[in-house]
Phi, psi and omega in degrees: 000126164303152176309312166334282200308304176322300180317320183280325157339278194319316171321308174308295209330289191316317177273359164273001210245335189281322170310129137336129189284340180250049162216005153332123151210092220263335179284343164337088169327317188293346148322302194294290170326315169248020167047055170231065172266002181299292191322307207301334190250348161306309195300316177303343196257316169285289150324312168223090206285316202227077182243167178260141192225080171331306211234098195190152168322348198244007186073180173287170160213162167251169167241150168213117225252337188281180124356288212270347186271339169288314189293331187273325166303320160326299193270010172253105193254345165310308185262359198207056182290127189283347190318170187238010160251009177250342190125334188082189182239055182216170180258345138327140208239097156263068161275117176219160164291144186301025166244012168231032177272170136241150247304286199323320188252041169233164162244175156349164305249057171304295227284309177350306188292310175280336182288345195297302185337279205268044211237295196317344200268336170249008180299167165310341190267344193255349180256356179300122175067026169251344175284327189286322191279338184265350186291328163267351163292307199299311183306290202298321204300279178320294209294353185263006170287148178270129169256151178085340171245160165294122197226184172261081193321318212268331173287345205234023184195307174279287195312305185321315200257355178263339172323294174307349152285334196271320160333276159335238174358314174254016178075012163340147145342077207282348193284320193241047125000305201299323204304329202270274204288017162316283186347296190298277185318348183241005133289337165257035150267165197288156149263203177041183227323138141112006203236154201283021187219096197297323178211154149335314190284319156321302188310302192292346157311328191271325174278348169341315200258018184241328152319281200297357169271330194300291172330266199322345178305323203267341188279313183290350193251351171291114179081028175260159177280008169278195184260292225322186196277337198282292165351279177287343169302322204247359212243319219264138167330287188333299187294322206304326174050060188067017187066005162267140157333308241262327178253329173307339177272317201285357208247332210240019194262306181300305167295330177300303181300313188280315180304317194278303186270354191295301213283282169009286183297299184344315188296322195263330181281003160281305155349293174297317154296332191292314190291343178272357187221071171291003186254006152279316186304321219262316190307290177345263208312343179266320230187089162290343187276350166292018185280318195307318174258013181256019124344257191313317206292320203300319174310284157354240177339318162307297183051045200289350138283127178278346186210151134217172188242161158231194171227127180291135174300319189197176189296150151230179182234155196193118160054048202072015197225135153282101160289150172252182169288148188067021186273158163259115222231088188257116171288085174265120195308315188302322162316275177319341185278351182214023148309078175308333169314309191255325184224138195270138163082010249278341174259047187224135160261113177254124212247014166240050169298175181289334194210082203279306171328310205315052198229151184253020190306315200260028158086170153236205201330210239280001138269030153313147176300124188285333197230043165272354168263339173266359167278300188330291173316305145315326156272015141256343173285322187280348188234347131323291186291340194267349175271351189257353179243277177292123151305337177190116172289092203264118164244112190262013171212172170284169158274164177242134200277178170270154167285056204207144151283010183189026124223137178243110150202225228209143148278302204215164135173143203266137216211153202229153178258104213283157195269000000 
């Protein structure tokens, strides 16, 4: 870590240990930004494990930060409703009626039926022969870096390589590839004042050409046989929803974002470990096969969704507390991922742990992350080929982050390839 970065760490502290606990506001984008959210959530996992935030941009919430308290709210989808007519699943308040969400922001047994649609596309069987491809992707990619000069890691290596994956998967256009994680950075950005999006009708004004690509996707692909994800979406009843659009775009909002961004930061938020535990890079590069559990560890460390949210159905009690009905509740996975209590050593990156999996990134019960074996497979194939080429990847500036609570992830950083 740099002195800069210590410094601001020491800053962070002082104001957590100095804040009132009912003057928390943990959901503060400015955590995120300067990635000093730790103190703030050490202090919740020891003191208030399950706390209320009265006052925020964001209405009140609870929070909820341990481990094992995030996995029983996860898996109760009875009492912790995902719904998009209920607020959704951000902390940010997304109401639309369920028929123009998508599964994630459905319950039971809506949401079953349509994630049931695109689960053949992540079966072991739908995923057969996507590791030789992405793998010669990954190979053209690398092998096309500058040695010796500074370059943008996240433009020219995470982004590149999961577009072109994302591509793929929905049969996409591959020449405007670039478009989806476009989509994706301008569907999670914040609005209002001061923000690069003043209203919802902006963002969307700004989404026109990946909506007009989507549309024309969806008149060809209805009621044809192939497998991609645009396929079964636009071909199966459930999805198809009478030949109306509206939950096939919210289906085709979610797969952009969850394809594009879990593996993407990850690719880059290994990086950045590697550069502060460089004697994890050279172990990989001595022993590639410690990739199988320094995967899961990179997720881990990483956490690149910071949240999800629910809504309580009816009062519970969680961790000593009352939730009431309608209350709003956010689990943060970023938290829960450094829960010393459930994973040993949790601010140490470790790349043999024992138990590598034990992490809350991809969710629990019935929205686990559908493409959690196919983010893995892309973070090992690509840092597998980036370990047979470079002795050191050098990040030579900070990143600079997204502007988001509830994906932690990257714009830019720039970085040398040492010769």
């Amino acid at each position: 870590m740099a002195e800069g970065d210590s410094a601001l760490m020491q800053s962070a502290r002082e104001r957590a240990a100095a804040t009132p606990l009912d003057r928390f506001h943990v959901a503060d984008v400015s955590h995120f930004t300067s990635d000093t959210w730790g103190p703030w959530f050490e202090r919740l996992r020891r003191e208030d494990p399950v706390h209320y935030c009265a006052d925020s941009e964001y209405g009140p919430y609870w929070s909820v930060t341990r481990f094992n308290d995030i996995v029983a709210v996860d898996s109760n989808h009875e009492a912790f409703s995902s719904s998009s007519e209920r607020g959704g699943i951000a902390i940010q308040d997304g109401y639309q009626p369920n028929a123009l969400s998508s599964f994630i922001g459905l319950d039971p047994p809506d949401h079953d039926a349509q994630r049931r649609v695109v689960m053949p596309r992540f079966s072991t069987q739908g995923l057969a022969g996507l590791e030789p491809l992405i793998r010669s992707r990954a190979a053209a990619i690398l092998d096309e870096l500058p040695v010796g000069e500074t370059f943008d890691f996240v433009d020219r290596v995470s982004v590149e390589l999961t577009s072109q994956m994302l591509a793929t998967l929905f049969d996409f256009p591959f020449e405007a590839r670039r478009l989806l994680p476009q989509a994706s950075d301008i569907i999670l950005a914040p609005t209002g004042e001061g923000a690069e999006f003043r209203t919802n009708e902006d963002r969307q004004a700004a989404l026109t050409p990946y909506f007009e690509t989507f549309v024309g996707l969806w008149e060809s692909r209805k009621g044809g046989a192939g497998d991609d994800l645009l396929s079964l979406l636009a071909s199966d009843p459930v999805t198809r929803k009478d030949g109306q659009m509206f939950g096939y775009m919210g289906n085709v909002v979610l797969l952009t974002v969850a394809g594009s961004d879990t593996t993407r930061h990850s690719i880059t938020g290994a990086l950045l470990a590697f550069q502060d535990n460089p004697d994890a890079y050279d172990r990989l590069r001595a022993d590639p096969a410690l990739l199988d559990s320094a995967v899961p560890e990179i997720i881990r460390w990483q956490s690149p969704v910071a949240h999800m949210r629910r809504t309580a159905t009816r009062d519970v009690e969680l961790g000593g507390k009352t939730i009431r009905k309608g209350d709003k509740v956010i689990m943060w996975y970023v938290s829960g991922n450094r829960d010393g209590e459930v994973i040993a050593d949790p601010d140490r990156f470790v790349i043999d742990r024992t138990r590598p999996r034990q992490h809350v990134a991809f969710g629990f019960g019935i929205h686990r992350c559908v493409g959690n074996r196919l983010a893995e497979m892309q973070l090992k194939v690509v840092w597998e080929e980036i370990l047979r080429r470079f002795r050191r990847i050098e990040v030579v500036a900070p990143p600079r982050r997204l502007n988001s609570n509830f994906v932690k992830g990257y714009e830019t950083l720039p970085v040398r390839i040492l010769p």
